[in-house]
C-alpha positions in Angstrom: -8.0 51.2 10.1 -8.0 50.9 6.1 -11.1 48.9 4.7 -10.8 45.9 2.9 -13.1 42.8 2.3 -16.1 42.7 4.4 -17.8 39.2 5.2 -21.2 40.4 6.8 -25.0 40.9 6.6 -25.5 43.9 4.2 -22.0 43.8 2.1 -20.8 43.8 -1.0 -17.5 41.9 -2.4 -16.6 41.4 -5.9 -13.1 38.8 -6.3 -12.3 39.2 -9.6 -9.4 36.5 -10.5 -7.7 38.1 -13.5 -6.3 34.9 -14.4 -5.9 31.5 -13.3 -1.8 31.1 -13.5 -0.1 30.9 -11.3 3.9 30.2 -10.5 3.2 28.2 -7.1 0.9 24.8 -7.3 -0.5 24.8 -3.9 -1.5 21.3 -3.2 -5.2 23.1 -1.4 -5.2 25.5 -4.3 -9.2 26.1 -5.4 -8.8 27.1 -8.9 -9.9 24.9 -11.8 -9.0 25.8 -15.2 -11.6 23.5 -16.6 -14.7 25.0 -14.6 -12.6 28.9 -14.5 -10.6 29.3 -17.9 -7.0 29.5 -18.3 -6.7 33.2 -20.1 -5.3 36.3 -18.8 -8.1 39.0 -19.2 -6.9 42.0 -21.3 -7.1 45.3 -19.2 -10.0 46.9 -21.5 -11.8 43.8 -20.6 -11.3 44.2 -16.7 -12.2 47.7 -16.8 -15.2 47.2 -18.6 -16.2 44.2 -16.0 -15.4 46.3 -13.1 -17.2 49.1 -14.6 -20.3 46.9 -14.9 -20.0 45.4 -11.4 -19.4 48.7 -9.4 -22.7 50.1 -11.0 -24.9 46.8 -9.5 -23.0 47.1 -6.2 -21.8 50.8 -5.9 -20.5 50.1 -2.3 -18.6 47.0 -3.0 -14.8 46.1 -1.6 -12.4 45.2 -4.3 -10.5 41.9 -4.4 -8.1 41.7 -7.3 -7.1 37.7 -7.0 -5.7 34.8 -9.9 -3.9 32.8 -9.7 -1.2 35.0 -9.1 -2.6 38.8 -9.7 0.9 40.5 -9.7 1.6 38.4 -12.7 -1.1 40.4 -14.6 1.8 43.0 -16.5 -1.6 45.6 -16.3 -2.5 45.2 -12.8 -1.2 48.8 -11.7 -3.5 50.1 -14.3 -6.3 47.8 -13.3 -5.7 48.9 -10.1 -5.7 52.8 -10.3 -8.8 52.1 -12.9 -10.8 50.7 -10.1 -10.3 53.4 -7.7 -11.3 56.2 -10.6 -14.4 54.0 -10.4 -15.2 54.2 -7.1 -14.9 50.8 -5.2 -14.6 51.3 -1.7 -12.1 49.8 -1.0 -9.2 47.6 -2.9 -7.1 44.6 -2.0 -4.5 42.6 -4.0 -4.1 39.5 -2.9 -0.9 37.7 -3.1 1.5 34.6 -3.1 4.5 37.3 -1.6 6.7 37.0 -5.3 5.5 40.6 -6.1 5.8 40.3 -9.7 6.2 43.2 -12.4 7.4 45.6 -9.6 4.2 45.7 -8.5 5.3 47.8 -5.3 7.2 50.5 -7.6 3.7 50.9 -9.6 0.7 51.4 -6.9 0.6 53.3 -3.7 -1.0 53.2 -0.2 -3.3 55.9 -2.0 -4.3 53.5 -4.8 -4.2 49.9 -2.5 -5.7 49.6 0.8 -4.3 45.9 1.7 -1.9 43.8 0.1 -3.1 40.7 1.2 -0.8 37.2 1.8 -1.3 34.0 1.8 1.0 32.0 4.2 -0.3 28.2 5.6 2.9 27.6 7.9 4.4 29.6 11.2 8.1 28.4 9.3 9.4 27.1 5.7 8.8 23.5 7.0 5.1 23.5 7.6 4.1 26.4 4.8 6.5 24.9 1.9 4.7 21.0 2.3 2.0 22.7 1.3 2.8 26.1 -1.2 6.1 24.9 -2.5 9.9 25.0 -1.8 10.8 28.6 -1.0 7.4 30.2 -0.7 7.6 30.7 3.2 10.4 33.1 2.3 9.2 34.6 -0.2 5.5 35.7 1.5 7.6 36.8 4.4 9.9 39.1 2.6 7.3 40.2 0.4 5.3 41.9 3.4 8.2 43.2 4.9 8.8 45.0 1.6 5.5 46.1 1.5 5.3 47.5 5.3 8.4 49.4 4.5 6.6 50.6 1.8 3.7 51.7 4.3 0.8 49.1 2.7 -1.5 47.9 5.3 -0.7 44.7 4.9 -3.4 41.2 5.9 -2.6 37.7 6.0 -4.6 34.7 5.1 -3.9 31.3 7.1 -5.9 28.7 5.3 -6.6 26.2 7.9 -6.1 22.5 7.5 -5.3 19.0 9.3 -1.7 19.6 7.7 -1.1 23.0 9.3 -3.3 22.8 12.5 -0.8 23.1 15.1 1.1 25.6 13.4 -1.9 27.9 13.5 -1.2 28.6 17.6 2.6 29.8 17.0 1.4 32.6 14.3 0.4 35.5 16.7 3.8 36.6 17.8 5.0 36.1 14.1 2.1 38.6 12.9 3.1 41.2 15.4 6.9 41.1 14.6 5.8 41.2 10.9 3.4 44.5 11.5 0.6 42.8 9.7 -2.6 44.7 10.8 -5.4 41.8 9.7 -5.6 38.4 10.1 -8.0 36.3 8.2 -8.4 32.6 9.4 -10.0 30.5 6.6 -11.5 26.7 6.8 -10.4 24.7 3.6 -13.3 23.9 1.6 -13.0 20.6 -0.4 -12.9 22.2 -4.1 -10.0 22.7 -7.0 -7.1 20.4 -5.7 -8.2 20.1 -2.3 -11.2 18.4 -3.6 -9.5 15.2 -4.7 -8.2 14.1 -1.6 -11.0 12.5 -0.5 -13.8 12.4 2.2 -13.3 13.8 5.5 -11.6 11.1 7.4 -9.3 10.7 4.6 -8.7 14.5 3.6 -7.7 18.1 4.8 -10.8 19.2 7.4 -10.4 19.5 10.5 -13.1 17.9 13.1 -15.3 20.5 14.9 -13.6 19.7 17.9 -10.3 20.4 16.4 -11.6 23.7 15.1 -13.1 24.5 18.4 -10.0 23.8 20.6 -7.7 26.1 18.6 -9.2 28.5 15.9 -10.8 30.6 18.9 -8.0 31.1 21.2 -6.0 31.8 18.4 -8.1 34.5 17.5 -8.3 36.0 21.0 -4.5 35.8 20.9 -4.0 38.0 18.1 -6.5 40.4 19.0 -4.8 40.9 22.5 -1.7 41.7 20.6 -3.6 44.8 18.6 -4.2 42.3 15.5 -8.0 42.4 13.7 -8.9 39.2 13.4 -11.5 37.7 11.0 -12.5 33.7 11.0 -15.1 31.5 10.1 -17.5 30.6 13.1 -17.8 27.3 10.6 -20.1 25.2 13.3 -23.0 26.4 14.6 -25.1 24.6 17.5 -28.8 23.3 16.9 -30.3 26.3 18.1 -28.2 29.1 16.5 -30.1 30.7 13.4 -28.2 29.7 10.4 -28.0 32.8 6.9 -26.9 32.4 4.3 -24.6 35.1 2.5 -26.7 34.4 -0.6 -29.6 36.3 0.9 -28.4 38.9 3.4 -25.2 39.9 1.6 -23.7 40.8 -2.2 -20.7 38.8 -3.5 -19.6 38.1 -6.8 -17.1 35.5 -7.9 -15.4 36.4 -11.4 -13.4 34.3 -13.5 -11.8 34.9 -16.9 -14.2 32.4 -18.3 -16.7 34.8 -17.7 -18.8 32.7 -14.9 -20.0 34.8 -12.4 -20.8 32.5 -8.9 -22.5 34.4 -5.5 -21.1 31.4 -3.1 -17.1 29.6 -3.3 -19.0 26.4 -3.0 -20.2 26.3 -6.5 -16.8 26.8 -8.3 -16.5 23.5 -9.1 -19.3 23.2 -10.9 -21.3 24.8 -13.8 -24.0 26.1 -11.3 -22.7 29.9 -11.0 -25.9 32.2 -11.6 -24.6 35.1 -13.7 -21.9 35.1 -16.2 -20.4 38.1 -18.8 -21.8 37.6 -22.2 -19.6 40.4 -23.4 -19.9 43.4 -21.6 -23.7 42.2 -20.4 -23.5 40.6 -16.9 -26.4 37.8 -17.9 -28.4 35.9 -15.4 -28.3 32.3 -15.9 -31.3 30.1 -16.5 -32.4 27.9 -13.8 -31.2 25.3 -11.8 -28.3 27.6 -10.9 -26.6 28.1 -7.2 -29.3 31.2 -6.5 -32.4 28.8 -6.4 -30.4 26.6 -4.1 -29.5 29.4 -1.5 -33.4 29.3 -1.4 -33.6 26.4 0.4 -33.7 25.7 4.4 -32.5 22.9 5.7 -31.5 21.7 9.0 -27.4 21.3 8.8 -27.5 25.2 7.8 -25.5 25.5 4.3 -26.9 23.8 1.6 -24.0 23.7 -0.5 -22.0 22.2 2.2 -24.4 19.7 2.5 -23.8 18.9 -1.5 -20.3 19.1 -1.8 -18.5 18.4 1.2 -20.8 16.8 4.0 -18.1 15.0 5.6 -17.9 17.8 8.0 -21.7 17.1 10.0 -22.6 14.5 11.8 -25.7 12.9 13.1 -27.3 12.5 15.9 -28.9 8.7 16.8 -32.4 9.8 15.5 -30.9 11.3 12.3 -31.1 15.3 12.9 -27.7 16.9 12.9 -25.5 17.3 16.0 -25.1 20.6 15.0 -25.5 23.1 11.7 -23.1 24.4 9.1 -22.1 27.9 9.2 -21.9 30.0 5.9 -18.5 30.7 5.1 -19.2 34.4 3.6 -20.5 35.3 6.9 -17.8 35.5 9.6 -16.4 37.0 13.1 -14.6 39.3 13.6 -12.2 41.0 16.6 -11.3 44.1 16.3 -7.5 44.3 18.3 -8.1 47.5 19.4 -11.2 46.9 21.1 -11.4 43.3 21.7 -14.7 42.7 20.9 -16.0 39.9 18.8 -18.7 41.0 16.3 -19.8 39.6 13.3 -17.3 41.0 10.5 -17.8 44.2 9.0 -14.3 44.1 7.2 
């Protein structure tokens, strides 16, 4: 199977979002023009930014994200760029629109996923939350691109709106031919953000998470499906990493910030940023120093920006710890073993 992003111990990621616009306005979308810029990066300057990235992380996986990426008019070029540079692997991900014939312009030889976003098992539950029409246009954009012999992944961003709909997706994935599934948690950031504490917003309880995410998983795997998700809680007594420390990822936004953890792109605490073509380390406090820090809920982000998700026990330890999200499982269909991910 084709690589693609890899959420493990000893990996290396760079999601570079070419530009922050976008034709749906998903109501869990992350992005944040004020913390992310609103410009579309000209193709010398993505080359030049990949160029710098591959040589700190020669073994890095490609993500080429927005916004919407295929509304880039250079992103074939981006694309075939990055391969003449050596990244081990590319992705674009997707809304499903396919803009600027985006399919007509790169190969299976230049794109190992195209990768699609989809929050619904039907137009109902996916469109409440992307916008009218979207469900139909993710679905016939991977169709296209299986015809077109992509490997194609899907991303199901999990929420207390599309919940249930999660358990109906494995037979859809099969009868779609997509080859990856990726499971995400919503994080409280960009939109999402302003809907409020837990009881009030989008996260699911751990029990909710528990009851369903799992047996999903094992689901598609039995169908011949690789399956990534978070493991999100972890008991008391399972050692909690933290991605910052064991792994490599880099966040790019037009702006030029530069963040290692998803949790931080709210906020001006990203530790590197392009001044120019010179990838700069910030000075301190900056999300680095914090990834420093042991505590006992696990994630120390989550703990700052969305703790709404832990509770406490009588005495005042936590129930139970935070996974990271960078660091995930992973079942491989074709062997049915869980693992942590490898990509």
């Amino acid at each position: 199977m084709r690589q693609t992003v890899a959420f493990a111990k000893d990996t290396a990621n760079v999601f570079f979002h070419l530009l922050t616009q976008c034709n749906l306005s998903c109501s869990h979308c992350y992005i944040n023009p004020e913390q992310h810029g609103r410009q579309r990066l000209s193709r010398e300057t993505v080359e030049r930014q990949l160029e710098v990235l591959v040589q700190r992380a020669p073994t890095a996986n490609l993500v080429l994200l927005g916004g919407e990426p295929t509304l880039h008019p250079d992103l074939a070029a981006i694309v075939k760029s990055a391969r003449r540079l050596g990244y081990a692997s590319i992705t674009i991900d997707t809304n499903g629109y396919l803009f600027n014939d985006i399919l007509d312009k790169v190969t299976p030889d230049d794109v190992d996923y195209f990768s699609f976003s989809l929050d619904g098992p039907d137009a109902a539950a996916n469109d409440a939350i992307r916008g009218d029409g979207a469900y139909a246009a993710c679905t016939r954009g991977i169709r296209r691109a299986v015809r077109r012999g992509f490997a194609v992944s899907l991303i199901y961003t999990v929420s207390r709106r599309n919940l249930d709909g999660l358990r109906a997706m494995p037979p859809l994935l099969q009868k779609w031919g997509v080859d990856h599934f990726f499971i995400q948690v919503i994080g409280l950031r960009g939109n999402s953000a302003a809907c409020g504490p837990q009881d009030q917003g989008l996260q699911v309880t751990r029990r909710q998470w528990l009851e369903t995410v799992p047996s999903v998983a094992d689901a598609v795997a039995a169908n011949g499906i690789r399956v990534t998700f978070p493991k999100v809680f972890l008991t008391s007594d399972e050692p909690f990493e933290c991605a910052g420390r064991v792994a490599d990822n880099y966040f790019v936004f037009p702006n030029g910030r530069v963040y290692r953890c998803p949790l931080c792109e709210d906020y001006p605490l990203h530790s590197l940023a392009f001044e120019g073509d010179r990838l700069a380390v910030r000075p301190p406090i900056h999300e680095a120093q914090l990834f420093q820090l042991d505590i006992a809920e696990g994630c120390v982000m989550n703990k700052l920006v969305q703790p709404g998700n832990i509770a406490y026990r009588e005495d005042g330890s936590p129930a139970y710890k935070i996974a990271c999200c960078l660091l995930k499982e992973q079942i491989d269909g074709t062997a049915g073993q869980c693992n942590a991910a490898p990509g």
